[in-house]
N, CA and C atoms as an extended XYZ file, in Angstrom:
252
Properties=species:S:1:pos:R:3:atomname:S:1:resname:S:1:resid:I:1 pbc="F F F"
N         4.518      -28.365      -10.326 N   UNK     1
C         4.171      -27.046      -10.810 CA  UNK     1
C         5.351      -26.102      -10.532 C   UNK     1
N         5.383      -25.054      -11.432 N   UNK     2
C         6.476      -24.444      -11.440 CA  UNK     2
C         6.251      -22.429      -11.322 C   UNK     2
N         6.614      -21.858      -10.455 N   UNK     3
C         6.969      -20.630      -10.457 CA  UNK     3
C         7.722      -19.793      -11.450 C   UNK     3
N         7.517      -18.804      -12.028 N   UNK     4
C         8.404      -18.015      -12.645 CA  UNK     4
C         8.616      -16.518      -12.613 C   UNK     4
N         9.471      -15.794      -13.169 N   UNK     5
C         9.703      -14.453      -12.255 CA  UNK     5
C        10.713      -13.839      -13.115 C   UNK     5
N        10.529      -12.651      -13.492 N   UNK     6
C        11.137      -11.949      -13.784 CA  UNK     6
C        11.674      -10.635      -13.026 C   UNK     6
N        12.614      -10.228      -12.478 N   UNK     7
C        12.921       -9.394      -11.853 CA  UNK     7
C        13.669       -8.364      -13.179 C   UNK     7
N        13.021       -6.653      -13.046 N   UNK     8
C        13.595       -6.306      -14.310 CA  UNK     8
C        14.883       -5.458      -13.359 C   UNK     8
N        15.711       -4.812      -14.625 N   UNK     9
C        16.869       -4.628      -14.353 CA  UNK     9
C        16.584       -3.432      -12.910 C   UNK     9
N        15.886       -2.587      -13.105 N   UNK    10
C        15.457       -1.757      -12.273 CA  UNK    10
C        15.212       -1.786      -11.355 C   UNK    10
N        14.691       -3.262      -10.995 N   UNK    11
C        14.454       -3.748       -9.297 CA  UNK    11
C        15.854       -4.325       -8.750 C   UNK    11
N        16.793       -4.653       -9.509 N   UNK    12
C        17.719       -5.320       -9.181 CA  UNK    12
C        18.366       -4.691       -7.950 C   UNK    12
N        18.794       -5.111       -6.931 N   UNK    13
C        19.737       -4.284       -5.813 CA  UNK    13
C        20.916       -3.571       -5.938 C   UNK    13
N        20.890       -2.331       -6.057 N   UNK    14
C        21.870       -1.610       -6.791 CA  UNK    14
C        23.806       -1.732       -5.713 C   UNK    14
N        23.348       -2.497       -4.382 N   UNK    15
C        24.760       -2.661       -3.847 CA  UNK    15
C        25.167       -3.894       -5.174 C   UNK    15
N        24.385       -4.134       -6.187 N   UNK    16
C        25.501       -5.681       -6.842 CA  UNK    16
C        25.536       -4.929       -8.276 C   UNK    16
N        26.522       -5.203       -8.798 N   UNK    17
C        26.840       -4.968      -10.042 CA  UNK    17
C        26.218       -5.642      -10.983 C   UNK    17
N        25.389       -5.061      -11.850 N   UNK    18
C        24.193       -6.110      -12.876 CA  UNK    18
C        25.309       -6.745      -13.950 C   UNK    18
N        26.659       -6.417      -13.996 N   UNK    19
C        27.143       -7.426      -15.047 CA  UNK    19
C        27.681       -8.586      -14.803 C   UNK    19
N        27.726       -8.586      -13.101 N   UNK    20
C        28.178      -10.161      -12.281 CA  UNK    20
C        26.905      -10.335      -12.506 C   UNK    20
N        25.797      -10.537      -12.581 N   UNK    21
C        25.023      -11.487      -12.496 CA  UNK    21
C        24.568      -12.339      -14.047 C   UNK    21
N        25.410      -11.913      -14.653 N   UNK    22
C        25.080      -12.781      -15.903 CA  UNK    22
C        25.910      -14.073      -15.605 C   UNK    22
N        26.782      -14.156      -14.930 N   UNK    23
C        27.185      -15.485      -14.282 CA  UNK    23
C        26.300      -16.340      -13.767 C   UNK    23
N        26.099      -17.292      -13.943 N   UNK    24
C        24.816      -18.389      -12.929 CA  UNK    24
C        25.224      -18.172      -11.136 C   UNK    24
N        26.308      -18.898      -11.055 N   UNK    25
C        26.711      -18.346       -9.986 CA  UNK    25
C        26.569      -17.517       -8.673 C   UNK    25
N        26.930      -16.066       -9.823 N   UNK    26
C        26.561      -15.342       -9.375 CA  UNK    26
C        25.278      -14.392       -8.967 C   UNK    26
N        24.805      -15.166       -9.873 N   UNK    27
C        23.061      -14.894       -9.965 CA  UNK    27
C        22.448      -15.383       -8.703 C   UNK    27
N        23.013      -17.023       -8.904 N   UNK    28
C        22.349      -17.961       -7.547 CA  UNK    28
C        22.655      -17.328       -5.955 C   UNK    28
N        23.985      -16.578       -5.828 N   UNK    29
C        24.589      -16.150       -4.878 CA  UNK    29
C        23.642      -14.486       -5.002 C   UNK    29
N        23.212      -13.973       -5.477 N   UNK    30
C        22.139      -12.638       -5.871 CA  UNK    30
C        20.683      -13.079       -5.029 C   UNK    30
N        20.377      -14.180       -5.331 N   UNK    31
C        19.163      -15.050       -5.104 CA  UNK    31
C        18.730      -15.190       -3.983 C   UNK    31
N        20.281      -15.920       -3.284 N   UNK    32
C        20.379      -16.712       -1.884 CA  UNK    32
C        20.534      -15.600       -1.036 C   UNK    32
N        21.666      -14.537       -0.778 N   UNK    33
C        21.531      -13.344        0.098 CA  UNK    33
C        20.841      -12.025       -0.335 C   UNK    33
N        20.663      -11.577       -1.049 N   UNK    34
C        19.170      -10.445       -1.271 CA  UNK    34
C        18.156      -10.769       -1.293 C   UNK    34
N        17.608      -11.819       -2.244 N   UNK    35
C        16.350      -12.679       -2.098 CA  UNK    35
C        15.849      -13.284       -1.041 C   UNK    35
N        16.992      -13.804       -0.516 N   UNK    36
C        16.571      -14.582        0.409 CA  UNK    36
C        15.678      -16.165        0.163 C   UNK    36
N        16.082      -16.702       -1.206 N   UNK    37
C        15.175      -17.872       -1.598 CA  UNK    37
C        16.053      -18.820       -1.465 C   UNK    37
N        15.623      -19.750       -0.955 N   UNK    38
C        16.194      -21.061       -0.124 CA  UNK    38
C        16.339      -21.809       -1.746 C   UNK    38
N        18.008      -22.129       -1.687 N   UNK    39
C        18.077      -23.021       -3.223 CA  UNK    39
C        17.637      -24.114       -3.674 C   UNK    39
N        16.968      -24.407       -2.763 N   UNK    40
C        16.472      -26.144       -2.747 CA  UNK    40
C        14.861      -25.992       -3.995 C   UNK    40
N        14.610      -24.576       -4.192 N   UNK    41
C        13.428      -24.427       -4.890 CA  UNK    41
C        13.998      -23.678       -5.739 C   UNK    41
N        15.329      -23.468       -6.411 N   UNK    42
C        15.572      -22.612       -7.344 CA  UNK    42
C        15.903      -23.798       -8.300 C   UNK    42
N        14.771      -23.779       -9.788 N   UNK    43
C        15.575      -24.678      -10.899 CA  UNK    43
C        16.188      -24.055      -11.536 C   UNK    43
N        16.157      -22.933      -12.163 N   UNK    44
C        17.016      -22.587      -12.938 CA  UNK    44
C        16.787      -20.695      -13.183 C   UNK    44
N        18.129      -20.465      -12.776 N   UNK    45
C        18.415      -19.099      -12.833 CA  UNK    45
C        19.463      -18.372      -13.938 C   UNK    45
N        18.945      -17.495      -14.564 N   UNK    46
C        19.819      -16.871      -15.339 CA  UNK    46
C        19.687      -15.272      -15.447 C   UNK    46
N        20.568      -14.199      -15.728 N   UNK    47
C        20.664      -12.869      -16.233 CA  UNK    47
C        19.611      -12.988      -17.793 C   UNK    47
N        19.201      -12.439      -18.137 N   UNK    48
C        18.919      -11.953      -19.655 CA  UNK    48
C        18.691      -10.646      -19.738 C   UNK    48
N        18.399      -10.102      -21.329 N   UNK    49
C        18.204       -8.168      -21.423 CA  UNK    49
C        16.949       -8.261      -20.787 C   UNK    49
N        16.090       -8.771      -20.267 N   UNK    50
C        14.541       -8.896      -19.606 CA  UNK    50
C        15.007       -8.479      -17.771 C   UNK    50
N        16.083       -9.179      -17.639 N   UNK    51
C        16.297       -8.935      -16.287 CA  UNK    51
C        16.690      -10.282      -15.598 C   UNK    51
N        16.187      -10.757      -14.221 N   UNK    52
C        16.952      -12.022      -13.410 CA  UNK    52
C        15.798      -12.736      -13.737 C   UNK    52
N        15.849      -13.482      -14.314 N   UNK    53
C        14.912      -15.362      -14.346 CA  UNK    53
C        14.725      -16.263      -13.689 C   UNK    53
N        13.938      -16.469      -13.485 N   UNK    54
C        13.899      -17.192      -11.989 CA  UNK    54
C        12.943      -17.982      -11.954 C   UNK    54
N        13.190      -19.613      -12.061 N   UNK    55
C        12.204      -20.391      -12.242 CA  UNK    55
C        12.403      -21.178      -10.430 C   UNK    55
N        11.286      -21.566       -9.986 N   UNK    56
C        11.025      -22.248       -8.816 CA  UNK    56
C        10.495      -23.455       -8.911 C   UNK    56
N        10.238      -24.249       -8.166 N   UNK    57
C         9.970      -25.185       -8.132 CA  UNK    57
C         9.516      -25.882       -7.073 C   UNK    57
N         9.445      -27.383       -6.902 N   UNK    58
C         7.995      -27.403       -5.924 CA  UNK    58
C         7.565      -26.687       -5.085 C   UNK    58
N         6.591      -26.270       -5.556 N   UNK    59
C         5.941      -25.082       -5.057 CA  UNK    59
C         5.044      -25.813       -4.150 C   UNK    59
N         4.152      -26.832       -4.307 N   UNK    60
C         3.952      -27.293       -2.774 CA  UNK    60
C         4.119      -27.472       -1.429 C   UNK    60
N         5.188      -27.446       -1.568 N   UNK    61
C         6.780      -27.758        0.260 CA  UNK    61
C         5.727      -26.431        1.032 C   UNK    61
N         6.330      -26.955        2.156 N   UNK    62
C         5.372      -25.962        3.247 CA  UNK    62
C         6.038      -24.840        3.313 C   UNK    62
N         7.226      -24.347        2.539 N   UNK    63
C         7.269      -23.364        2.573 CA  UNK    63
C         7.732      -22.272        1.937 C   UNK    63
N         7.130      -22.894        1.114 N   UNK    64
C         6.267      -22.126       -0.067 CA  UNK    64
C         4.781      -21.448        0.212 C   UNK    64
N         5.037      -19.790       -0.757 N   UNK    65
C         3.748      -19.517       -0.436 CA  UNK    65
C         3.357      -18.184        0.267 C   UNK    65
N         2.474      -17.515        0.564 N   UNK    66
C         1.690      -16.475        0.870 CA  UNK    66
C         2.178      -15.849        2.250 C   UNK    66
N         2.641      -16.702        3.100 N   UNK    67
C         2.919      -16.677        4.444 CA  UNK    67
C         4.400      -16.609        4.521 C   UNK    67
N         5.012      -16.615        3.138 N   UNK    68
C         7.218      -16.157        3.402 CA  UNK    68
C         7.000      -14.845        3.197 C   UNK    68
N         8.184      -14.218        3.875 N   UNK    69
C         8.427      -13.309        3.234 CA  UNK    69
C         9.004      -12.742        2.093 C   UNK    69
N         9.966      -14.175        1.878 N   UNK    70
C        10.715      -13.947        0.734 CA  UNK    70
C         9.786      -14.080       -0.510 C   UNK    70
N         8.866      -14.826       -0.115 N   UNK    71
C         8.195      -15.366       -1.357 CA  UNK    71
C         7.195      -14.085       -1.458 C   UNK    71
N         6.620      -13.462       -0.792 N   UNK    72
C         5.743      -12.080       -0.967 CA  UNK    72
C         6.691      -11.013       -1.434 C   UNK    72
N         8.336      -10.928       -1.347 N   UNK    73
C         9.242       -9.694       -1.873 CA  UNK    73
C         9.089      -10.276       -3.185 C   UNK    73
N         9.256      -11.348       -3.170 N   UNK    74
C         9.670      -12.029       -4.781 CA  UNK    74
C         8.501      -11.488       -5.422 C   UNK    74
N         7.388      -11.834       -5.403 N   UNK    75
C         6.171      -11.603       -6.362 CA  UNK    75
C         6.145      -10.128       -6.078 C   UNK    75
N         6.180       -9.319       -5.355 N   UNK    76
C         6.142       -7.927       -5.144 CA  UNK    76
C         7.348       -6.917       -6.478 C   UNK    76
N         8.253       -7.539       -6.607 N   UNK    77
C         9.388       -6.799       -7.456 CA  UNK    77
C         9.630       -7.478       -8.643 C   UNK    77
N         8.696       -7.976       -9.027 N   UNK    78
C         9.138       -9.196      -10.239 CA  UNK    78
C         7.715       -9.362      -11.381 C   UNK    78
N         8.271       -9.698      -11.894 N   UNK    79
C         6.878      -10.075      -13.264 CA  UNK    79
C         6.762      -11.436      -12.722 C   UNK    79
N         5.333      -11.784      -12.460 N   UNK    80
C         5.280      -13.046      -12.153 CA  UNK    80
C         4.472      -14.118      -13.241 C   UNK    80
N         4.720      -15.512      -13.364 N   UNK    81
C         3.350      -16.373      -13.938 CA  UNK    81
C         3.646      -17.435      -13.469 C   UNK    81
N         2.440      -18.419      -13.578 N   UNK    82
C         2.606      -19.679      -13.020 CA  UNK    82
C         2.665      -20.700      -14.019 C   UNK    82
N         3.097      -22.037      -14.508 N   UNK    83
C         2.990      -22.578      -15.204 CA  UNK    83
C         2.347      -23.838      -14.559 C   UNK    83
N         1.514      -24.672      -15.175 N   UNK    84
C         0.824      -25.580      -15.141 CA  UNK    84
C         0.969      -26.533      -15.817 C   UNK    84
């Protein structure tokens, strides 16, 4: 099962420049120190005009879930859905 997330441009952290993050890269490096989301659950990240994309993945692992913090900022600043 898979996580997804939209962060719009507006939530983005204004210390980073929103036109580095159309880089993957630099997105993933956006992810890993502001987010704080451990890459081992990031499948695939990209910039779009919607904002940062952010798909997750096994979402089972223990730590994943209700009890991170990262994972409660994430759903807190982001458009969220789950896919099944």
């Amino acid at each position: 099962m898979e996580d997804f997330f939209i962060i719009s441009r507006v939530n983005i952290d204004t210390t980073w420049n929103i036109s580095d993050l159309h880089d993957d890269y630099n997105a993933m490096e956006y992810a890993d120190q502001i987010l704080d989301i451990p890459e081992e659950h990031i499948e695939h990240i990209t910039f779009s005009s919607e904002g940062l994309e952010i798909t997750l993945s096994d979402m089972a692992s223990e730590d994943m879930g209700y009890d991170n913090d990262w994972y409660l900022q994430l759903r807190r600043i982001s458009n969220y859905a789950i896919a099944s």
